[in-house]
N, C-alpha and C positions, 0 to 999 in steps of 0.2 A: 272452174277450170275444166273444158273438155279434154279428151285425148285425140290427138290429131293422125291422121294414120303413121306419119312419119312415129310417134311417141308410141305409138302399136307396136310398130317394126320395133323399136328397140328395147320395148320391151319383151318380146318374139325372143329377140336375139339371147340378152338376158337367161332368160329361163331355158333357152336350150344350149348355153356353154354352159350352166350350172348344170341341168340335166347330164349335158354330155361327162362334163366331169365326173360326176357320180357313176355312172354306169365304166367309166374309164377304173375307176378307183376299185368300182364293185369287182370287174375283169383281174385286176393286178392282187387286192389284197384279200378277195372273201373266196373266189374260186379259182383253182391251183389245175384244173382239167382241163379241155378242150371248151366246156364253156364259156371261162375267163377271155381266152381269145374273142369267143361271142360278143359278148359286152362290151370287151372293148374295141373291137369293129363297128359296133352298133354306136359306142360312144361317138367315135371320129365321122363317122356317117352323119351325127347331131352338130359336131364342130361345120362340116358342109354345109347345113342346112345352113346353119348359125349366120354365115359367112355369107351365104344367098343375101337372107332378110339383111344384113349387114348395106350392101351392096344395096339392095332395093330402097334404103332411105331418100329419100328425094325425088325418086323418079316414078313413085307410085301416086 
């Protein structure tokens, strides 16, 4: 069984809500400074992406 691009994208997708997640998580519960903001910018920046490759299934 190959991976088809479409099965790429969504695995794409996959690992950058989990990614995003994480770095959201890292923001709110491990740093309490101005860097937590960071993270969690950087997190919802991954949800965007996320949401691109989302979007891109079918049409690639």
């Amino acid at each position: 069984m190959g991976m088809n691009k479409n099965t790429v994208l969504a695995w794409a997708t996959f690992i950058m809500i989990f990614v995003g997640l994480a770095l959201i998580a890292l923001g709110a519960f491990r740093y309490d400074d101005v860097a937590g903001w960071g993270f969690a910018s950087v997190g919802i920046g991954f949800f965007a992406i996320a949401w691109v490759f989302n979007a891109l299934k079918g049409r690639v």
